[in-house]
C-alpha positions as CSV (number, residue, x, y, z in Angstrom):
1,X,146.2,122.2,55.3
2,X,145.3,123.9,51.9
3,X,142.2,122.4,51.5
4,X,141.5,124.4,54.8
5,X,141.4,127.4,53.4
6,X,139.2,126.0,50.4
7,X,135.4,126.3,49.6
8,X,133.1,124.7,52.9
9,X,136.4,124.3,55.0
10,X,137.3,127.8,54.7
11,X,133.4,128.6,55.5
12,X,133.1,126.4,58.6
13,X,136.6,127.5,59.8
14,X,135.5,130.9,59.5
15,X,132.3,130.5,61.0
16,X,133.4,128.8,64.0
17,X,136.3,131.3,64.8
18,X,133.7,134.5,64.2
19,X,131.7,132.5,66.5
20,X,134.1,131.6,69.4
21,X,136.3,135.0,69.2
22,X,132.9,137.1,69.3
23,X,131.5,134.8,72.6
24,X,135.1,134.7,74.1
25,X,134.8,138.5,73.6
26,X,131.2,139.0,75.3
27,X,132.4,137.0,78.0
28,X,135.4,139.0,78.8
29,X,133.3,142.6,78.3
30,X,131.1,140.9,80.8
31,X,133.7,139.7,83.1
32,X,135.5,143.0,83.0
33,X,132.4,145.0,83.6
34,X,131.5,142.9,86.7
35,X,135.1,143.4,87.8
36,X,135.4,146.6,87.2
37,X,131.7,147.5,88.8
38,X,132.8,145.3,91.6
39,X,136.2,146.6,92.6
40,X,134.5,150.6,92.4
41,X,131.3,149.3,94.7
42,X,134.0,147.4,97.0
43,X,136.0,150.6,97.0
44,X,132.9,152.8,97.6
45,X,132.0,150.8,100.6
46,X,135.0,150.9,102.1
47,X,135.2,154.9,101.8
48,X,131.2,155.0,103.2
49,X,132.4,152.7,106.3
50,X,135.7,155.3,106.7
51,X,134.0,157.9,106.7
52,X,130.9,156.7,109.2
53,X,133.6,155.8,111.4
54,X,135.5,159.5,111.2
55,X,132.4,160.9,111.5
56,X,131.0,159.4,114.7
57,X,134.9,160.1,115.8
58,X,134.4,163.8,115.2
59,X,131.1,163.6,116.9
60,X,132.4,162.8,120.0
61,X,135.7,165.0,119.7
62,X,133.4,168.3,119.1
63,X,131.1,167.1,121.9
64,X,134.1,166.9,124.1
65,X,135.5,170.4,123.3
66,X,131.3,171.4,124.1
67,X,131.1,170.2,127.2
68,X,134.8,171.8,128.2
69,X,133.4,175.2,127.2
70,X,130.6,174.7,128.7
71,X,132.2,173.9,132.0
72,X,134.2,177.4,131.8
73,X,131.2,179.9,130.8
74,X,129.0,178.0,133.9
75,X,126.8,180.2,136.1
76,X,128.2,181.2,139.0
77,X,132.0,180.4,137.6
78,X,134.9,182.8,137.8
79,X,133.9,184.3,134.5
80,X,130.7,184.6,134.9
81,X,131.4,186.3,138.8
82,X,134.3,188.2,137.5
83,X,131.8,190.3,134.2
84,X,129.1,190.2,136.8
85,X,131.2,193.2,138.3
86,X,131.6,196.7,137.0
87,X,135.5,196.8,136.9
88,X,136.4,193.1,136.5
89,X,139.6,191.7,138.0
90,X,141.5,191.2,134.3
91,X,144.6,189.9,135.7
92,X,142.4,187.0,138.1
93,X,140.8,186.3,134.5
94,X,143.9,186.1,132.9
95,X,145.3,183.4,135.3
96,X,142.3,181.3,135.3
97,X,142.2,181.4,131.8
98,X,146.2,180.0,131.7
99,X,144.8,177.0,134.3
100,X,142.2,176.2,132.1
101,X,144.0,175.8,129.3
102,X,146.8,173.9,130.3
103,X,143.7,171.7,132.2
104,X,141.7,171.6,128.4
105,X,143.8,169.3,125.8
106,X,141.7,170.4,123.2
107,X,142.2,174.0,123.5
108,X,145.1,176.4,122.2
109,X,143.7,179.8,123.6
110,X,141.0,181.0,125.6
111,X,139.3,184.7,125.9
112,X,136.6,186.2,127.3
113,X,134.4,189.6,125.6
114,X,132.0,191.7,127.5
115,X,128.4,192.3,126.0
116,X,130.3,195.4,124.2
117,X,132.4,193.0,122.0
118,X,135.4,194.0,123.8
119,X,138.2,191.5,124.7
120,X,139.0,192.0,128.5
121,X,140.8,188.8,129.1
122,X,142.8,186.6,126.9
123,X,145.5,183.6,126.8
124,X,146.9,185.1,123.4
125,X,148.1,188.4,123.9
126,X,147.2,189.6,120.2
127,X,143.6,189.2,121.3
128,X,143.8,191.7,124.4
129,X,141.8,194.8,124.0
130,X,140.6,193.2,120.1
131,X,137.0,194.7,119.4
132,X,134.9,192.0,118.1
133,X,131.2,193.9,118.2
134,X,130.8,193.1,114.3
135,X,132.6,189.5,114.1
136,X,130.2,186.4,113.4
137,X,131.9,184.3,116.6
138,X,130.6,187.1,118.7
139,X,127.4,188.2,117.4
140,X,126.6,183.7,117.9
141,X,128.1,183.5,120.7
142,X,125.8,185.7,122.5
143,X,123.1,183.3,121.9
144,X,124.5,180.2,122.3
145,X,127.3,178.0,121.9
146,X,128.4,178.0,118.2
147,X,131.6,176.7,116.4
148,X,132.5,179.8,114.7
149,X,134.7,178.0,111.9
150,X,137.5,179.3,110.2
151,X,138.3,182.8,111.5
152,X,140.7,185.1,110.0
153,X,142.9,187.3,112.5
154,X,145.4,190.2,112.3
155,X,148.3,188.5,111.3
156,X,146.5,187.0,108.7
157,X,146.1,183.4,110.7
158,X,143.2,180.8,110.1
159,X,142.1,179.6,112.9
160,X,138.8,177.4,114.2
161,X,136.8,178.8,117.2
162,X,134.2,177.5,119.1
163,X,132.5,180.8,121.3
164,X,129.4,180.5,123.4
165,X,127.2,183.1,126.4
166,X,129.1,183.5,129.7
167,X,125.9,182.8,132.3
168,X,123.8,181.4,129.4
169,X,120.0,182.9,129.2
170,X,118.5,186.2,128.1
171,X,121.0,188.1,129.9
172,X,124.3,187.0,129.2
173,X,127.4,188.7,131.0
174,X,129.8,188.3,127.8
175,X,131.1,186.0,125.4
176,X,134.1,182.9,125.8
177,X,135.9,182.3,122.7
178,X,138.3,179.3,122.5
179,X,140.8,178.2,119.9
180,X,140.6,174.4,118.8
181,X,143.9,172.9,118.6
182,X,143.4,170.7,115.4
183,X,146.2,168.7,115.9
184,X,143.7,166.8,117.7
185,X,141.7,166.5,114.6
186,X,144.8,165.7,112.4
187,X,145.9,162.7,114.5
188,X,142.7,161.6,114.6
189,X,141.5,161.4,111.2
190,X,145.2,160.3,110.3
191,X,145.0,157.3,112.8
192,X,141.5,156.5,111.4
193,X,142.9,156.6,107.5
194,X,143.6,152.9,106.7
195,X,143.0,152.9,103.0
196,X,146.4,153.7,100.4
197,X,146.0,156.7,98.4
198,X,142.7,157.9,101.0
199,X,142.9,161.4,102.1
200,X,140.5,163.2,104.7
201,X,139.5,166.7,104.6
202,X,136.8,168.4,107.3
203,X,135.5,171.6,105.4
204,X,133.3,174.4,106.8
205,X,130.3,175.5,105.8
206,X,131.4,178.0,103.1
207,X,133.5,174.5,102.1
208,X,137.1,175.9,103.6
209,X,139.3,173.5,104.7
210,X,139.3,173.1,108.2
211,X,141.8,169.9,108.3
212,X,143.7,169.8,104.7
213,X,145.0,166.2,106.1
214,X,147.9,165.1,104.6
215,X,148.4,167.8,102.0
216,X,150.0,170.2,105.1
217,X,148.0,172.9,106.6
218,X,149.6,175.7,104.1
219,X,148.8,174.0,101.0
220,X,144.9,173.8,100.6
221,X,143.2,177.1,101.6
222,X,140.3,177.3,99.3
223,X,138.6,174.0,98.8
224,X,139.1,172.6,95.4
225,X,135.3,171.1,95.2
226,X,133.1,173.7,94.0
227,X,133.5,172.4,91.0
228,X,133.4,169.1,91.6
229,X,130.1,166.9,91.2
230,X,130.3,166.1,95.0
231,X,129.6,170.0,96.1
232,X,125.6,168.9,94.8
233,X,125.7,166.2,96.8
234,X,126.2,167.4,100.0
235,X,123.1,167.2,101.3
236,X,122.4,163.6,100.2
237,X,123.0,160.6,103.4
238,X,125.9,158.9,101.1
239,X,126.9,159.4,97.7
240,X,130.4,158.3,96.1
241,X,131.6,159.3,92.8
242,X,134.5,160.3,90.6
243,X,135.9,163.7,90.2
244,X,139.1,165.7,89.4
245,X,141.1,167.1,92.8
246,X,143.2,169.8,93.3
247,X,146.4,167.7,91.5
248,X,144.2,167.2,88.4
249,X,143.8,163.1,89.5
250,X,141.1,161.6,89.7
251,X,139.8,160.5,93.0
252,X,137.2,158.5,93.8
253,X,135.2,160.9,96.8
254,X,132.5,160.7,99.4
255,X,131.1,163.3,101.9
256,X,129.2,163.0,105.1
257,X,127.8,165.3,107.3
258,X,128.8,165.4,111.3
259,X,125.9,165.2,113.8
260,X,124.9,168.8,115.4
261,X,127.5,171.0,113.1
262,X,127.7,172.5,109.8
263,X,130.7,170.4,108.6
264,X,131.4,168.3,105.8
265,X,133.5,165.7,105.9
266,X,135.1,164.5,102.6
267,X,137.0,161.6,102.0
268,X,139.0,160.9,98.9
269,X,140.9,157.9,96.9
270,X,143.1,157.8,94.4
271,X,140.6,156.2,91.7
272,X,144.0,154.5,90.3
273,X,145.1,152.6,93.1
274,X,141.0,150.8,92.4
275,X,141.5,150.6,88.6
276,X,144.8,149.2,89.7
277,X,143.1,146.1,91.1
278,X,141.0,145.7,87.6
279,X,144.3,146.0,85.6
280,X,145.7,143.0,87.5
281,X,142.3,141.4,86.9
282,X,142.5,142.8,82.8
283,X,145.5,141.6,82.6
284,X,145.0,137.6,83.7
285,X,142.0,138.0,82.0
286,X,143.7,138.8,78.9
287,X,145.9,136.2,79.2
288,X,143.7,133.4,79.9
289,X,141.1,134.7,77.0
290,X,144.3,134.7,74.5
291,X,145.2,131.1,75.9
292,X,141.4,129.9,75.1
293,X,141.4,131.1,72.0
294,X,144.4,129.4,70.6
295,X,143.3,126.5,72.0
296,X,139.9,126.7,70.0
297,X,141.3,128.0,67.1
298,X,143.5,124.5,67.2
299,X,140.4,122.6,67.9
300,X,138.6,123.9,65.4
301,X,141.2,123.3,62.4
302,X,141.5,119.9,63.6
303,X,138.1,119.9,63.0
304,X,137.5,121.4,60.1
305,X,140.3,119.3,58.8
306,X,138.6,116.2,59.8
307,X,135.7,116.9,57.7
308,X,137.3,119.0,54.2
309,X,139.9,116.4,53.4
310,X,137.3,113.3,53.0
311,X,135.3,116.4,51.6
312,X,138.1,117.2,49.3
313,X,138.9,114.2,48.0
314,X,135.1,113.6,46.9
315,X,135.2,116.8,45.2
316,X,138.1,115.5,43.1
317,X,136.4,112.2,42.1
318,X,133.7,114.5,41.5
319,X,135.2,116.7,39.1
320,X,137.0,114.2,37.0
321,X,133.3,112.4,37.0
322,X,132.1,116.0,35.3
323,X,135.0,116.0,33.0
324,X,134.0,112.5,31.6
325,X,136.4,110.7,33.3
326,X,135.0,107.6,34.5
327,X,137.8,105.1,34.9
328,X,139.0,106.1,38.0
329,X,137.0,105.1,41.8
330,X,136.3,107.6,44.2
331,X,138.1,106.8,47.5
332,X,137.8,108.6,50.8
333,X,139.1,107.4,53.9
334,X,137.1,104.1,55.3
335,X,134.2,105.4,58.3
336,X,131.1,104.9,59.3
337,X,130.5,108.6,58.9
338,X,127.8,110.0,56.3
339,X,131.1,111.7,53.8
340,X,132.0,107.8,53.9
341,X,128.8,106.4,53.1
342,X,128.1,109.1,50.4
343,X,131.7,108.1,48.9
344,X,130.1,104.8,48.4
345,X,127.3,105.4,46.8
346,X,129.0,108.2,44.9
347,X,131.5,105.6,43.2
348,X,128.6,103.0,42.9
349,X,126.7,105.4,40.5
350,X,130.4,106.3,38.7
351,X,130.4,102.5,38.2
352,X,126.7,102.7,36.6
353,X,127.5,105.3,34.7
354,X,130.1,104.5,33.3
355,X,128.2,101.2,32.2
356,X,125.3,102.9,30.8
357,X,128.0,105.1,29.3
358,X,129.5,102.7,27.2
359,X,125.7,101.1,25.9
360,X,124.8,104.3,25.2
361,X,127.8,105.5,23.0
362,X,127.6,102.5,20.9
363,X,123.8,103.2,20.4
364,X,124.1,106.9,19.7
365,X,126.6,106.0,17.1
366,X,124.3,103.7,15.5
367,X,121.3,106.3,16.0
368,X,123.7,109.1,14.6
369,X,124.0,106.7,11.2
370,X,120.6,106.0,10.7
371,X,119.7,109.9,11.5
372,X,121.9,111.2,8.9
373,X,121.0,109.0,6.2
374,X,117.5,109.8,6.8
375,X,118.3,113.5,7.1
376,X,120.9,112.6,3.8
377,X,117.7,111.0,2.2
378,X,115.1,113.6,3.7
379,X,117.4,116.7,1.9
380,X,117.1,114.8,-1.5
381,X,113.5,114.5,-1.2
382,X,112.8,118.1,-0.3
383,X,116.1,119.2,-2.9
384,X,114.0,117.0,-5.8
385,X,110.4,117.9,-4.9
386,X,110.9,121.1,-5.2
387,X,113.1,121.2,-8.7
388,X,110.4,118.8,-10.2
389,X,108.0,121.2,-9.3
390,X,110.1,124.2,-10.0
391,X,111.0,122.3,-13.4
392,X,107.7,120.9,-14.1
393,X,106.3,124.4,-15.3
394,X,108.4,125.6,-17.7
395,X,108.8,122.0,-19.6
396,X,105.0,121.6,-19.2
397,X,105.3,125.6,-21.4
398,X,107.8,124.2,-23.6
399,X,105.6,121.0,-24.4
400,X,102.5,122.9,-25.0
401,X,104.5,125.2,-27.4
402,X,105.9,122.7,-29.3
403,X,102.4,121.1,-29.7
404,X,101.2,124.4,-31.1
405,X,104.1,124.4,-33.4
406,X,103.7,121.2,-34.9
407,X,100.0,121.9,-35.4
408,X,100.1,125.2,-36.2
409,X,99.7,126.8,-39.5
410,X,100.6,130.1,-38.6
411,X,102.7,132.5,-41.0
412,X,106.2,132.3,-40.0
413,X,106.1,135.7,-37.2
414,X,103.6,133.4,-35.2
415,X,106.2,130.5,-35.3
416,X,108.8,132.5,-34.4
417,X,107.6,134.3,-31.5
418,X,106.3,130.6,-30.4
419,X,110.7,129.8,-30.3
420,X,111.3,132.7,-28.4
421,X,108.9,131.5,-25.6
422,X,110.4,128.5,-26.0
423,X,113.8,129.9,-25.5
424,X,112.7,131.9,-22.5
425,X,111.6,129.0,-20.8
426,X,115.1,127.4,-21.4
427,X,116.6,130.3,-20.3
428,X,114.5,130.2,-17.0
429,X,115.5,126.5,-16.5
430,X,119.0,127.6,-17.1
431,X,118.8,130.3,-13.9
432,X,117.0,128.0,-12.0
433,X,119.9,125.1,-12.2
434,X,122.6,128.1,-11.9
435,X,121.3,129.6,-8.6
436,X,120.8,126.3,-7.2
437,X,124.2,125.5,-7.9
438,X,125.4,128.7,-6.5
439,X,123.5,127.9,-3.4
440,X,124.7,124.8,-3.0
441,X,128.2,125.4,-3.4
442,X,130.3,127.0,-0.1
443,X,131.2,130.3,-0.2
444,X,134.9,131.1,-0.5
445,X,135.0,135.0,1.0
446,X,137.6,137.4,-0.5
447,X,137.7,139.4,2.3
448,X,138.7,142.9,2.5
449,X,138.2,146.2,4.6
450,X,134.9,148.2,2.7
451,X,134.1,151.6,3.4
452,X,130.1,150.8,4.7
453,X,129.2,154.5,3.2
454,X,130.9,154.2,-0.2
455,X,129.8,150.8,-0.7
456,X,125.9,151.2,-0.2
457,X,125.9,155.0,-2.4
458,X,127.8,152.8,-5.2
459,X,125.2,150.0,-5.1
460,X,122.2,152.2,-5.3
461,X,123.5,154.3,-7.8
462,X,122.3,151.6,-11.1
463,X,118.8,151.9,-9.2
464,X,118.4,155.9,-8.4
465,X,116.8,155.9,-12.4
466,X,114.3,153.0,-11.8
467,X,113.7,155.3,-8.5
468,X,113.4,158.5,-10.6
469,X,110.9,156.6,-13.1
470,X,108.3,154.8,-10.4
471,X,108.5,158.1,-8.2
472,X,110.0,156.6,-5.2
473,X,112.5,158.7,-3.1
474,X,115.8,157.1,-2.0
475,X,116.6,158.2,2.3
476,X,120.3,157.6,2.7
477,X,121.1,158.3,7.1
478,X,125.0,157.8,7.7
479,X,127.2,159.1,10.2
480,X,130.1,161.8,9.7
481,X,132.5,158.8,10.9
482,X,133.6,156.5,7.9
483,X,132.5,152.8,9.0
484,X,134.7,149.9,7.9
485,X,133.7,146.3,8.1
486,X,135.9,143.2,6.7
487,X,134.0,141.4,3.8
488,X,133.6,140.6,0.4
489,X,132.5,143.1,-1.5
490,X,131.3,141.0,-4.5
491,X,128.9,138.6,-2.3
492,X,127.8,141.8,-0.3
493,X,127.4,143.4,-3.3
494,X,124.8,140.7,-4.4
495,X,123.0,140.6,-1.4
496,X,122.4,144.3,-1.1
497,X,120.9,144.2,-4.7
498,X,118.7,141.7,-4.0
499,X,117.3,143.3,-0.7
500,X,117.6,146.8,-2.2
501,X,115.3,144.9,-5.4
502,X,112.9,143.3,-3.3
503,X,112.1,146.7,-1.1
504,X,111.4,148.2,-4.4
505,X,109.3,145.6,-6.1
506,X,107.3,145.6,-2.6
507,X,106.5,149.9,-3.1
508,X,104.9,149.9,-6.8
509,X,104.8,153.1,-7.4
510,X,105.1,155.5,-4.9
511,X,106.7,155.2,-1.3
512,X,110.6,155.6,0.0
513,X,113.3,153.5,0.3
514,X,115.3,154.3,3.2
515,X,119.3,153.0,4.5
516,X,120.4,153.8,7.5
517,X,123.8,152.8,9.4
518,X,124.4,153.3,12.9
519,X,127.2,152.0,15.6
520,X,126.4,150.1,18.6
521,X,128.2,148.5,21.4
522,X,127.8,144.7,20.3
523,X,128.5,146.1,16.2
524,X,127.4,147.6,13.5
525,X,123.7,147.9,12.5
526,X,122.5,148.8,8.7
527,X,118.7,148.7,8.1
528,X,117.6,148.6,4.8
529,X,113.4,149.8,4.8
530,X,110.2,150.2,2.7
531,X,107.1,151.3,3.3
532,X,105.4,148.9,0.9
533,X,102.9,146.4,1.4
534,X,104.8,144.7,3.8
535,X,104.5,141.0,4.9
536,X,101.9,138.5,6.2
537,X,102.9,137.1,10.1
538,X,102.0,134.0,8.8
539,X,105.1,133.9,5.7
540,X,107.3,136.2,7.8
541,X,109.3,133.3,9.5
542,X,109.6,131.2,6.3
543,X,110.7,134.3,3.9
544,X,114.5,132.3,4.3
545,X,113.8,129.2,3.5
546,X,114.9,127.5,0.2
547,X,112.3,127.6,-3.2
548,X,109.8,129.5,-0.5
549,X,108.8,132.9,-2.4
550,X,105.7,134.9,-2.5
551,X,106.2,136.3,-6.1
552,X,104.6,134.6,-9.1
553,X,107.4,134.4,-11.1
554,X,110.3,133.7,-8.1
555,X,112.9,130.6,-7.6
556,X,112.9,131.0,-3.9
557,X,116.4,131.3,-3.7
558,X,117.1,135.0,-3.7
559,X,116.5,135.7,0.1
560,X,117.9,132.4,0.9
561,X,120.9,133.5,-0.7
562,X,121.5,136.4,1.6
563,X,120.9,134.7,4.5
564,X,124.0,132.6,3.7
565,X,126.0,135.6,2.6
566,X,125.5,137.9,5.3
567,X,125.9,134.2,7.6
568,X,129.3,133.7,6.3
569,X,130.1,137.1,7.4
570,X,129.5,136.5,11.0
571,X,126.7,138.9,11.0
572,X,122.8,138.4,12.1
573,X,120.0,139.5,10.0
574,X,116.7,140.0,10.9
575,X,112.9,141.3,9.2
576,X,110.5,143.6,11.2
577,X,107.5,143.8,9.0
578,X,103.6,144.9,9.3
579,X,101.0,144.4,6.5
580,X,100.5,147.5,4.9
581,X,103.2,149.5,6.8
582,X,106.4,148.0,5.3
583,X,108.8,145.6,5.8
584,X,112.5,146.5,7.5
585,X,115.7,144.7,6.5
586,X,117.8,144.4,10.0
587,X,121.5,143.7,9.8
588,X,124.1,143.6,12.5
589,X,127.8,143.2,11.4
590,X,130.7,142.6,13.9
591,X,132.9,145.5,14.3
């Protein structure tokens, strides 16, 4: 199981679950999105069909309460014979007013206004003698028959009326005003209501409830949709949509428009009892989406399992192969699967290698041999080439002086100063054979911490009067900061001569010899620089090597010598030099 979670298992394990929680998560956005479009259009056509059905109901209901007005305000009728008259017969109205009514269902009160707007006749004694000359239900109902919606009387009561002409034409005898009983209307739109949570409201045109439906005729006076989204689609054949009612919940509404009247008929839906249905569906979703990803998630470590422990196990032959160890075969479990073929071949080429190994060792070892004794005899070729030729010249001098000597018949001063050659000669031999003894034998550092600062201004002080005499002008750039380094300060001390010697041989006569020291992130620089003759590009890269020198009377050994010093020390040194422009000494200690 650990090698699961390990290089390409980890990877493909990864991989596969990213790719099977993301598609299992796509499909179940989808799926929900479908449901949850799904359930609202389901829910949507259900309110449309409702409310068609209510509407077509309330068509026929209005139509009915027409035609029984109609039939009282008739031509010829005892209304119409009775405000023919000048001094109509009220109490003969009044009785066939209380016929009719108790003949009309649909009615709760009937009266009857001249063309004055004065109530002569009426079912309800509170409209007797009620002047009506300014009131909407009047002022209509001399033209023609008109539901006169909500109407407001003196005890404060809303109430619908329906009023239309008595002897309908251009000469109307007075008006009949009925009250609608909407306990009709209530039991009807209740009895059509078969959805939970659906409520049924018929509003005016001023949007005033006419039927509040279930909410009680008390609680719902003003309609709570002016706000709503639905009030700008009133006009529209069918629209459904979400909005906030007069609880705060939302509700998922419609509104239709009765034939031949200004109403509106709104249904509504408690939007939760829908979203209901999509939480079931959510929910079994959510369940069965969990349950598939497990079972992936299982299939795919069985998977990946399958393929990282053969891997695995290749990768361990592989990495003792890299660490030299050859002895041991790779084995993976036996297949016919590429990791099992690869295996094979894999521990073939161990086994070849291992071979080829062995042959090769024994012939590197002889190789090695035969390289070092060449190198071994190569190094005392080049070591005795060059002190023949370093050692040829001054015994060829001594030979020709001794010549001279024995032919010579020179006073005594001539012969002397002929020794004295001789003896300088020796003398040269004598520092030759020293220095190459000094080179060749290892250094043995006495190391201890130097003050960088101190030590330079103490080795330049024996040359500040050579300096002084050939007109050069010594540049000494340290920082405030004292810089330690570990060293010896005896074989520092000789290299820094001999570097400090050479930029001053290089000047002549004039010029400036500059040290600066400086700190950097990887150590600590010092750069020692001239501005001499500088050095050819051609001898630059050889000015380290042994017995190489450009001066006529040099061993070659001086800048060789340190090289190895400042070596030994760890530290790197470099030359930066142009002909003509001066030669810089580069030299990075270790901090």
């Amino acid at each position: 199981m650990t090698t699961l979670f390990r290089g390409i298992g980890w990877r493909i394990f990864f991989s596969f679950s990213m790719l099977l929680i993301g598609l299992t998560l796509v499909f179940s956005f989808v799926a929900l999105k479908f449901v949850q479009k799904t359930s609202t259009d389901n829910a949507a056509n259900e309110l449309r069909v409702l409310s068609v059905t209510l509407t077509e109901q309330i068509h026929r209901y209005t139509k009915r309460i027409e035609a029984g007005a109609k039939g009282l305000s008739a031509t010829g009728g005892v209304i119409d014979t009775e405000l023919d008259k000048d001094s109509p017969n009220i109490k003969r109205l009044n009785r066939f007013l209380e016929l009719k009514l108790s003949q009309i269902p649909f009615f709760e009160s009937f009266s009857v206004f001249n063309t004055s707007g004065l109530c002569i006749a009426s079912t309800d004694p509170d409209w007797r003698n009620l002047p009506a000359e300014r009131e909407s239900f009047f002022i209509n109902g001399l033209r023609h028959f008109s539901f006169a919606e909500i109407f407001e009387n003196q005890d404060k009561d809303r109430i619908l009326l329906i009023s239309l002409p008595v002897n309908e034409g251009p000469d109307p005898h007075g008006v009949l005003v009925g009250g609608v009983k909407l306990s009709f209307l209530y039991d009807l739109m209740g009895q059509q209501l078969g959805l939970k949570g659906a409520e049924a409201f018929l509003l005016d045109s001023k949007l005033r409830f006419i039927t509040p439906s279930q909410s009680g005729p008390d609680e719902l006076q003003q309609s709570h949709l002016v706000g709503t989204p639905l009030v700008q689609h009133l006009q529209d054949e069918f629209w459904v949509g979400k909005y906030l009612n007069y609880k705060g919940i939302e509700v998922l509404g419609t509104v239709m428009r009765p034939a031949d009247n200004k109403w509106y008929l709104v249904l509504e839906r408690d939007f939760s009892e829908v979203a209901g249905q999509v939480s079931q569906v959510k929910q079994a979703l959510f369940l069965s989406t969990l349950g598939l990803l497990v079972v992936l998630i299982i299939v795919t470590i069985i998977l990946t399992t399958s393929i990282t422990r053969p891997l695995q196990k290749l990768m361990d032959g592989a990495r003792r192969i890299a660490a030299g160890d050859l002895s041991l075969p790779v084995i993976v479990p036996q297949g016919n699967d590429e990791i099992s073929f690869l295996a094979e071949e894999f521990d073939r080429m161990r086994a070849r290698v291992a071979a080829s190994r062995g042959r090769l060792i024994e012939q590197l070892e002889e190789s090695e041999q035969r390289r070092l004794e060449s190198q071994r005899l190569a190094a005392i070729g080049t070591l005795a080439s060059s002190l023949a030729h370093e050692i040829r010249n001054p015994l060829n001098a001594i030979s020709l002086l001794i010549a001279q000597l024995e032919r010579s018949k020179q006073p005594e001063d001539a012969k002397e100063k002929m020794i004295n050659e001789m003896r300088q000669e020796l003398g040269r031999l004598d520092r030759l054979v020293s220095d190459i003894l000094d080179y060749a034998r290892p250094l043995q550092l006495q190391k201890e911490s130097i003050n960088l600062q101190a030590f330079i201004e103490s080795v330049t002080t024996f040359y500040r009067g050579m300096l002084e005499s050939k007109k050069l002008h010594l540049k000494l750039q340290f920082p405030e900061t004292p810089i330690f380094i570990e060293g010896d300060g005896d074989k520092l001390r000789q290299a820094f001569v001999n570097l400090i010697k050479n930029g001053v041989e290089a000047m002549g006569v004039s010029g400036e010899l500059s040290i600066s020291l400086d700190v950097l992130d990887r150590g600590i620089r010092c750069i020692i620089s001239d501005n001499g003759v500088g050095i050819d590009p051609k001898t630059k890269g050889r000015l380290f090597d042994l017995f190489f020198t450009t001066k006529d009377q040099g061993t070659g050994l001086g800048l060789s010598m340190v090289k190895k010093i400042i070596d030994a020390h760890g530290a790197k040194i470099d030359i930066e030099s142009s002909p003509g422009k001066g030669t810089s000494i580069i030299m990075v200690f270790p901090r």
